[in-house]
MARZA-297235 format. One line per field, with one value per residue (C-alpha): z, x, y; residue number from 1. Coordinates in nm, 2 decimals. Each point is the difference from the previous one (the first is absolute). Example, Ala and Ser with C-alpha at 12.3 -4.5 7.8 and 13.67 -1.06 7.14 Angstrom:
BEGIN
pz = c(0.78,-0.07)
px = c(1.23,0.14)
py = c(-0.45,0.34)
seq = c(1,2)
This chain:
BEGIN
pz = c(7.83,0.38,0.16,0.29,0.31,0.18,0.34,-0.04,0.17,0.27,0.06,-0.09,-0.23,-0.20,-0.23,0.26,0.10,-0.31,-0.07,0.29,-0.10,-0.30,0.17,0.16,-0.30,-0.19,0.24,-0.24,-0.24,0.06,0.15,-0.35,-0.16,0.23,-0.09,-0.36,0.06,0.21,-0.30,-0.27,0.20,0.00,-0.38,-0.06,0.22,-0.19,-0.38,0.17,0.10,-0.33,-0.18,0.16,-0.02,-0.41,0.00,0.24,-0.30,-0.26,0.25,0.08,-0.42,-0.02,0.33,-0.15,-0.31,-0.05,-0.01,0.28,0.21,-0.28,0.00,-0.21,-0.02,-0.31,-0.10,-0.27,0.03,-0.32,-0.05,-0.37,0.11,0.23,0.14,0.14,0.14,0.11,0.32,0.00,-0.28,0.04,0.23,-0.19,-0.14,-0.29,-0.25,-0.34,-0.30,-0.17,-0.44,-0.12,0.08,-0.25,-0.19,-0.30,-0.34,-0.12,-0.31,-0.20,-0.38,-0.22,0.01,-0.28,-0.08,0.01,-0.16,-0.35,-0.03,-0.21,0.12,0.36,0.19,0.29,0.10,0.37,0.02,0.27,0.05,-0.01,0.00,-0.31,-0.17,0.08,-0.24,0.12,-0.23,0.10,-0.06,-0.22,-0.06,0.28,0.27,0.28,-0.19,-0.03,0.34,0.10,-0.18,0.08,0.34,-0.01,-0.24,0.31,-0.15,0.31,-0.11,0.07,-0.21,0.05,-0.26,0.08,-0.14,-0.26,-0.13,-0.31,-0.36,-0.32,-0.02,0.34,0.06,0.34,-0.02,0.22,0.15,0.16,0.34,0.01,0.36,0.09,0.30,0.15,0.04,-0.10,-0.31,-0.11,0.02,-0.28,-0.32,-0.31,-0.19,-0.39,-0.26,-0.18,0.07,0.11,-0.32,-0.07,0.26,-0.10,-0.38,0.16,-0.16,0.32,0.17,0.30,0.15,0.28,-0.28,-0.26,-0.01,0.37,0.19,0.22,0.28,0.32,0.23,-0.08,0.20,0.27,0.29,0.32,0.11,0.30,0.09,0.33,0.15,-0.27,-0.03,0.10,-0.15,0.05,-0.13,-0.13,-0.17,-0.05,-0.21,0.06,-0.23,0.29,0.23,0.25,0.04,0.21,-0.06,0.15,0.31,0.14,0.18,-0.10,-0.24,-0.12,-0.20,-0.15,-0.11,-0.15,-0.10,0.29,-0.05,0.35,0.19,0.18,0.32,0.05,0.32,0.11,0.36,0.26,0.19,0.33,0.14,-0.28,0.04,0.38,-0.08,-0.21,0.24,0.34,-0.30,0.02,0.33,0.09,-0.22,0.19,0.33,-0.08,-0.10,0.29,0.23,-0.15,0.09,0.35,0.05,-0.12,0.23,0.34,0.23,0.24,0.37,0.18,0.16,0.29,0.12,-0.25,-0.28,-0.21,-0.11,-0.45,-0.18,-0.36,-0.33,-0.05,0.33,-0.01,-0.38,-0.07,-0.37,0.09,0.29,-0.28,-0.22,0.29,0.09,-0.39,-0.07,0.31,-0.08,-0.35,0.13,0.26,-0.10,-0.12,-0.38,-0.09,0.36,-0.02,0.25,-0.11,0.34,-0.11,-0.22,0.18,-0.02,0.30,0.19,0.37,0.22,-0.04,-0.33,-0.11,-0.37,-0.01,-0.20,0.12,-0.22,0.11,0.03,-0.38,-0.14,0.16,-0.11,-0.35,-0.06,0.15,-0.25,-0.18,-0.24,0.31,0.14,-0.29,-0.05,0.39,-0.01,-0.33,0.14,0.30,-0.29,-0.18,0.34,0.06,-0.32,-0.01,0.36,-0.13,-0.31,0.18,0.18,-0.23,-0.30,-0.13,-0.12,0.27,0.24,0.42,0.05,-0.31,0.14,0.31,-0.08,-0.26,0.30,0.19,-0.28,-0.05,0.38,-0.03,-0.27,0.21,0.30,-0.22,-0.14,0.31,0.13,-0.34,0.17,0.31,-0.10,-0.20,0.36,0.21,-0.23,0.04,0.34,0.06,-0.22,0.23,0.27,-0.12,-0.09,0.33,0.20,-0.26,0.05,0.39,-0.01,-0.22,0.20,0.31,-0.14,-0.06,0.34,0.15,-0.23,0.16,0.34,-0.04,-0.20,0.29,0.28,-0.16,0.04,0.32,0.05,-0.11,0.16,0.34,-0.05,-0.13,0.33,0.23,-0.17,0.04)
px = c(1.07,0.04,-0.30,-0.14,-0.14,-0.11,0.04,-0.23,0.29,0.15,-0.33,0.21,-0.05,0.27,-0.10,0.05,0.28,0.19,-0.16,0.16,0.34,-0.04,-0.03,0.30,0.16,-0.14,0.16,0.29,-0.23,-0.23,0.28,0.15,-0.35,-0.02,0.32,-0.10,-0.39,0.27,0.21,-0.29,-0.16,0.31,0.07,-0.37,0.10,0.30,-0.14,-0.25,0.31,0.12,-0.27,-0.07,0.41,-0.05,-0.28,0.14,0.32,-0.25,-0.16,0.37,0.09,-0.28,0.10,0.34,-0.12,0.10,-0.38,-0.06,-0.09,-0.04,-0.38,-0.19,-0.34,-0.11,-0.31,-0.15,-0.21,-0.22,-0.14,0.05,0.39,0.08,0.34,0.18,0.37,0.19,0.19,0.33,-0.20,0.16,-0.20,-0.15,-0.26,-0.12,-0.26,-0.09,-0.25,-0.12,-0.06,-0.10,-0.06,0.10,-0.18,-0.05,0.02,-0.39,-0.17,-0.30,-0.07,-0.26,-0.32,-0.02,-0.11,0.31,0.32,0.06,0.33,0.24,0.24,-0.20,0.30,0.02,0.33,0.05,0.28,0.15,0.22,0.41,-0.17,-0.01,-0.33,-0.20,-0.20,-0.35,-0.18,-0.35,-0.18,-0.27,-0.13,-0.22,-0.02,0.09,0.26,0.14,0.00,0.09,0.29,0.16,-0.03,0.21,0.27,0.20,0.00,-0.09,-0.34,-0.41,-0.22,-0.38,-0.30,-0.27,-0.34,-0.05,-0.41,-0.10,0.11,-0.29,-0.04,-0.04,0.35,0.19,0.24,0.27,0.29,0.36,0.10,0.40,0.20,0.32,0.06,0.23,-0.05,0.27,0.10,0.23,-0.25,-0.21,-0.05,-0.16,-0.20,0.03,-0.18,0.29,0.29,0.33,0.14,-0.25,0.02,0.35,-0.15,-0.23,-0.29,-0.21,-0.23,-0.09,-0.24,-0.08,0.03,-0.25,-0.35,-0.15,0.32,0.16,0.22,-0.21,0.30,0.40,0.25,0.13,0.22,-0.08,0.17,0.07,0.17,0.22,0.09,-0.27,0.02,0.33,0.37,0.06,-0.37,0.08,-0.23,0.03,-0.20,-0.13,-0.11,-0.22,-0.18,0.27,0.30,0.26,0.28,-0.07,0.17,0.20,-0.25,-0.32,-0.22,-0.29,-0.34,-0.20,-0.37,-0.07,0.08,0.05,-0.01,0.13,0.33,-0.01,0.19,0.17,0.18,0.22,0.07,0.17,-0.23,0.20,-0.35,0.07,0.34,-0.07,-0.21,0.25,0.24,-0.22,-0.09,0.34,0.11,-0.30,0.10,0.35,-0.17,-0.26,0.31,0.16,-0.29,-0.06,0.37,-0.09,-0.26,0.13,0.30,-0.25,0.03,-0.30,0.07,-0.14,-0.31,-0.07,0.18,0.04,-0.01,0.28,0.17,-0.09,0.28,-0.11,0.04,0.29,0.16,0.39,-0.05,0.36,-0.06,-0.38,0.23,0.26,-0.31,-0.16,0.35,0.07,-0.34,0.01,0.33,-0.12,-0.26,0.16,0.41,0.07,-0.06,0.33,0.01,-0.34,-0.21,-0.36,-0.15,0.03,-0.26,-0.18,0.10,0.12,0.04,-0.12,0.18,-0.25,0.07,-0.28,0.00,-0.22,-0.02,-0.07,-0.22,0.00,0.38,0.02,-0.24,0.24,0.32,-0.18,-0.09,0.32,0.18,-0.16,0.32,0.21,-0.25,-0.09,0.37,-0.01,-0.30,0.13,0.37,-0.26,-0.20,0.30,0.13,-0.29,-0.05,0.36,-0.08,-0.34,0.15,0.29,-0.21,-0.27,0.18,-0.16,0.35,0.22,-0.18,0.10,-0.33,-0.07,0.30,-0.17,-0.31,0.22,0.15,-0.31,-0.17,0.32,-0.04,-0.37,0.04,0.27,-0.25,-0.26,0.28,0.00,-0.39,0.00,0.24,-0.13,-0.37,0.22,0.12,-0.30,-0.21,0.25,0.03,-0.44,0.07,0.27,-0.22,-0.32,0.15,0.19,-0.31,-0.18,0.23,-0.01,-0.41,0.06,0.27,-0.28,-0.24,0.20,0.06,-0.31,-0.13,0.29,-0.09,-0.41,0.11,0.25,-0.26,-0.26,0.21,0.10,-0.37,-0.07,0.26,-0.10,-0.33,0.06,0.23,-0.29,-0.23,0.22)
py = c(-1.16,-0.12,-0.17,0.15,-0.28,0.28,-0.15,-0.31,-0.22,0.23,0.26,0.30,0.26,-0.03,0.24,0.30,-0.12,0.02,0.34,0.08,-0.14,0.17,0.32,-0.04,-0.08,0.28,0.28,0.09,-0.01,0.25,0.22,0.00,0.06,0.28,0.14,-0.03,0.21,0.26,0.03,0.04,0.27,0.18,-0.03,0.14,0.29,0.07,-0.05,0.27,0.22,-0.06,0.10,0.32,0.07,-0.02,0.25,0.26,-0.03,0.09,0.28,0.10,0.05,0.17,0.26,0.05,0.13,0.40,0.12,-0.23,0.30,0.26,-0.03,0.26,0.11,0.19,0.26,0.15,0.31,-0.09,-0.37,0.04,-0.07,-0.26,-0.08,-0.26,-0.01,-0.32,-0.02,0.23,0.25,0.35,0.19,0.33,0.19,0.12,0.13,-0.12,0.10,-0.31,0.14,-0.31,-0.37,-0.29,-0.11,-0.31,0.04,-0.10,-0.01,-0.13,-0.06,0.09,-0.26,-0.30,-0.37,-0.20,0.13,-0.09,0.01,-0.21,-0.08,0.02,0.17,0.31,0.10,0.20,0.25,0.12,0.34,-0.22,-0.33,-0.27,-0.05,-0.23,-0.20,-0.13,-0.25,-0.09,-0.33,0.20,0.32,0.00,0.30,-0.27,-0.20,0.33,0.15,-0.35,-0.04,0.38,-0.10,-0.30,0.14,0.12,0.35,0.19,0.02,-0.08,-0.04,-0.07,0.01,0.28,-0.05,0.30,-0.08,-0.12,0.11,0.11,-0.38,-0.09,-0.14,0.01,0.28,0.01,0.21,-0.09,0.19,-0.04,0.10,-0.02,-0.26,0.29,0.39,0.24,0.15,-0.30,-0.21,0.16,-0.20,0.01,-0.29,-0.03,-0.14,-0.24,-0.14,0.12,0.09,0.16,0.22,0.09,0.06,0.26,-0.18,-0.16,0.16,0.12,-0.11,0.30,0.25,-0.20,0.12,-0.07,-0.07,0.23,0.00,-0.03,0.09,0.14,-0.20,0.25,-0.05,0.16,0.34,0.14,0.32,0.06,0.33,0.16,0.41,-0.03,0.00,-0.31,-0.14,-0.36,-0.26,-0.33,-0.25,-0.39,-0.21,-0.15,0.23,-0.14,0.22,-0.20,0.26,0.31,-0.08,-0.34,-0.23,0.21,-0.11,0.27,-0.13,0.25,-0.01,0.29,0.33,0.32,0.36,0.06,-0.16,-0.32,0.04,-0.35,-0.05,-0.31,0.02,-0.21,-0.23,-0.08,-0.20,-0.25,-0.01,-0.06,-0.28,-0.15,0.01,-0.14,-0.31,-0.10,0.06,-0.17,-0.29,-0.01,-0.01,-0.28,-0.20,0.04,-0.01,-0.33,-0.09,0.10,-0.20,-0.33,0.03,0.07,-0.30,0.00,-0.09,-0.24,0.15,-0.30,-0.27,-0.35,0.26,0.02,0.33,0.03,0.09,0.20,-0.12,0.18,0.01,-0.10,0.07,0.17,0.02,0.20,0.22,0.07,0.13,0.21,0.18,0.06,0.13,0.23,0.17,0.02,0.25,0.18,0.04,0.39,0.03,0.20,0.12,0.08,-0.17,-0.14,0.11,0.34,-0.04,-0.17,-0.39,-0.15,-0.33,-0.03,-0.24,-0.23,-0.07,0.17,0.19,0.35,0.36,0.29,0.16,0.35,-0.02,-0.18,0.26,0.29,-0.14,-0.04,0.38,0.13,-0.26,-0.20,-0.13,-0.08,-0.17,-0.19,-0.11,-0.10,-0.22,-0.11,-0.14,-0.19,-0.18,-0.12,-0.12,-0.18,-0.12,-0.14,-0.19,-0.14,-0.12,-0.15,-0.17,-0.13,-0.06,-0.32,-0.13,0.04,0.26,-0.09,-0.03,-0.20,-0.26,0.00,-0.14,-0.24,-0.14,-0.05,-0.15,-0.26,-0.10,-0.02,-0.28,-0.17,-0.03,-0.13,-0.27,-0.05,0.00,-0.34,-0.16,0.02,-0.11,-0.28,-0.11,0.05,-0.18,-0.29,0.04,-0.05,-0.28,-0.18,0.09,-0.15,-0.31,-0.06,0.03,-0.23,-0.21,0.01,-0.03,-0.33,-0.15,0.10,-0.16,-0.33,-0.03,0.04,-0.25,-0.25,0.10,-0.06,-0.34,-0.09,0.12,-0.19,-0.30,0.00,0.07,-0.32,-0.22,0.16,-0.11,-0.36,-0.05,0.10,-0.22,-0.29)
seq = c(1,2,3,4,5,6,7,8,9,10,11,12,13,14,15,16,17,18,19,20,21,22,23,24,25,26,27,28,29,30,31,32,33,34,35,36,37,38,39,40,41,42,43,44,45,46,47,48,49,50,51,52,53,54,55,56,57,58,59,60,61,62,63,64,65,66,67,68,69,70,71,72,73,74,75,76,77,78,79,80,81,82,83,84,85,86,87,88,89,90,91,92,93,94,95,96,97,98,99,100,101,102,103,104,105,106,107,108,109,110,111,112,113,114,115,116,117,118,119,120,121,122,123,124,125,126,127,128,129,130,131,132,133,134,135,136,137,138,139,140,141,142,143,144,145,146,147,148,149,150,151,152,153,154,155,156,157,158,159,160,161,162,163,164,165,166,167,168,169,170,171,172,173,174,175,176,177,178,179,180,181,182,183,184,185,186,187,188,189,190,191,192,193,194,195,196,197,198,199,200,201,202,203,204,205,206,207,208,209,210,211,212,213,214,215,216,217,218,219,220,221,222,223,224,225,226,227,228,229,230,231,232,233,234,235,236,237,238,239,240,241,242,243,244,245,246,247,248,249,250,251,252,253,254,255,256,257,258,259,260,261,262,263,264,265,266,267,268,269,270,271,272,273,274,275,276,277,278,279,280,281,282,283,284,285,286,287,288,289,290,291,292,293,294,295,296,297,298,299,300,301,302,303,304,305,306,307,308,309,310,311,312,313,314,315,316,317,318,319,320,321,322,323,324,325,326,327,328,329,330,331,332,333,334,335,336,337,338,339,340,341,342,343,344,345,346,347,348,349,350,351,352,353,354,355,356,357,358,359,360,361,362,363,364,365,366,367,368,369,370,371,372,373,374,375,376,377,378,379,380,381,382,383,384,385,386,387,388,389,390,391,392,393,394,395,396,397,398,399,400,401,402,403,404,405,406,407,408,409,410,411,412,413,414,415,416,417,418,419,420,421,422,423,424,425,426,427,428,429,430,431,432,433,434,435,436,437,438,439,440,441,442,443,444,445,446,447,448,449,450,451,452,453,454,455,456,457,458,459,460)
């Protein structure tokens, strides 16, 4: 470490002065660090760029999409049918009589203490399904209900309190359900194994003395076109019916006597919305683009003019003139503005919603395939552009990030040199305050000399 005088010798400040030496020396310096802060902020705006160029891909996917446009909006004239239709649903109209719901296979045993049995074995049988053999821990109505449960037979089973017997004894009874509805999914519980069962020799245990079947295993019916020639009904086995038409799916919840009138309809202020989303999506983008490449004039004099972030940016200009023709170039000869989509000369992205709407209900598949051909355009430019592998923008902020680690190579090996430099410094001026000091020292001894002598002469 250099040791600082501080003056003492020559009454200067030293230490300002080589502050201000090392000012002087620190010019390039502090240009470079500049240079450096300039380049970061620039990278931050582009990773922002970038990251609003990989959702407007995922917008633009979704845009291109055949139903993109093809919103529907479906109704049920009776609550006890409900309706739904996904976008590009045929639109149409239609009644239907709901006969039955589904329903699950339920039943419940007659009442006892704790099953006697030996060999203590149940078997569950289902219409075209293998047996299943359940084996309870004891004889006991919960170890029972317990095990049928967890045998993976389709099957409930809980223990319902049924009194007491003649000598006081808890009686019980088993409730059985089918964990699905429809008519396939209805079962029957034996007493005994599976052969057994084949002999014809267990029993079962809803037909025993007590047990009966609570509920049949149904599935749901529906008629269309009822009354007339072509009346047609078709069966669930969930009170879901998902194919009466393409894209509709129809859940009933009970049974009707009269038609259900359900309607699925075009719903153009929905598909409108969709379609101002993603415009809008395209415009932020290049409104942001816009901004960034403003530079602000100097407003009075010793100002400077600002350039913007992304002024003199060719790979950002590339992007803006891609993503612009994307939007506006003919579709097939087709123009986007005629339904509504347009460019102004400002760069600035809009729709036209009555225009869109209009061109919708006139035709709503040609304009769907229009404003389909403008999202895969813009789709292909934003994943050009963002790819996270090899996208133009991607390289771009690669490149900035490689000369941002070269000026802070740099900015080390400057410090290195500066830190030298003060060093140098310091010890040149101790060096001059010691040497200072030495000769004043000289000069009071020699003074005080020839002091001396002057006196002793006068004396003499």
């Amino acid at each position: 470490m250099a040791i600082s005088i501080g003056g003492l010798a020559s009454e200067l400040d030293t230490q300002k002065i080589i502050d201000a030496l090392m000012n002087v020396e620190r010019i390039p310096r502090t240009l470079l660090s500049a240079k450096s802060d300039d380049r970061k902020a620039v990278i931050a705006q582009l990773q922002s760029l970038n990251t609003s160029l990989q959702a407007l891909a995922t917008t633009a996917k979704d845009a291109a999409g055949p139903t993109a446009l093809l919103q529907r909006t479906a109704t049920s004239s009776d609550e006890a049918v409900r309706i739904r239709a996904t976008d590009g649903a045929p639109v149409l109209q239609t009644d239907v009589i709901v006969d039955r719901i589904a329903t699950a296979h339920s039943i419940v045993t007659g009442s006892f203490t704790a099953a006697t049995d030996d060999p203590l074995v149940f078997t569950v049988v289902r219409p075209g399904g293998e047996p299943v053999e359940v084996r309870p821990a004891s004889g006991k109505a919960a170890d029972i209900a317990q095990a049928l449960t967890a045998a993976g037979a389709g099957v409930t089973a809980s223990a319902v309190s049924a009194g007491v017997d003649a000598e006081g004894r808890a009686q019980w009874r088993l409730q059985v359900t089918a964990t699905e509805t429809g008519a396939a999914a209805a079962f029957q519980v034996f007493r005994g194994d599976a052969a057994a069962v084949a002999a014809g020799t267990a029993s079962d245990l809803a037909t025993e003395p007590g047990g009966a079947t609570v509920t049949a295993g149904a599935d749901a019916q529906v008629r269309l076109w009822a009354g007339t020639a072509a009346e047609q009904t078709v069966t669930s086995a969930s009170n879901t019916f998902t194919q009466l038409f393409a894209g509709v799916e129809v859940t009933v919840s009970r049974a009707t006597t009269t038609p259900a009138t359900l309607s699925v309809a075009a719903d153009t202020t929905k598909s409108t919305a969709a379609a101002k989303a993603f415009v809008g999506a395209v415009g932020t983008l290049l409104a942001g683009i816009a901004r960034g490449s403003t530079a602000t004039a100097a407003s009075a004099p010793g100002e400077q003019t600002r350039l913007g972030v992304f002024t003199g940016d060719s790979t950002v200009r590339s992007l803006n003139q891609a993503m612009t023709a994307a939007v506006q170039l003919p579709i097939d000869g087709v123009s986007p503005a005629t339904a509504g989509i347009s460019v102004d000369r400002r760069g600035v992205v809009t729709l036209d919603e009555k225009a869109f709407t209009a061109a919708l209900a006139a035709d709503p598949v040609a304009v769907q395939r229009m404003f389909a051909g403008v999202a895969e355009r813009v789709q292909d430019v934003a994943e050009r552009y963002s790819d996270k592998y090899d996208g133009l923008l991607t390289s771009r902020i690669t490149g900035q990030e490689s000369e941002v680690r070269m000026l802070g190579e740099q900015l080390s090996r400057w410090d290195l040199r500066l830190e030298q430099r003060r060093a140098t410094l310091e010890r040149t001026y101790a060096s001059m305050e010691t040497m200072l000091s030495r000769l004043q020292s000289q000069s009071s001894y020699l003074e005080s000399q020839l002091s001396g002598l002057s006196g002793s002469g006068s004396n003499k």
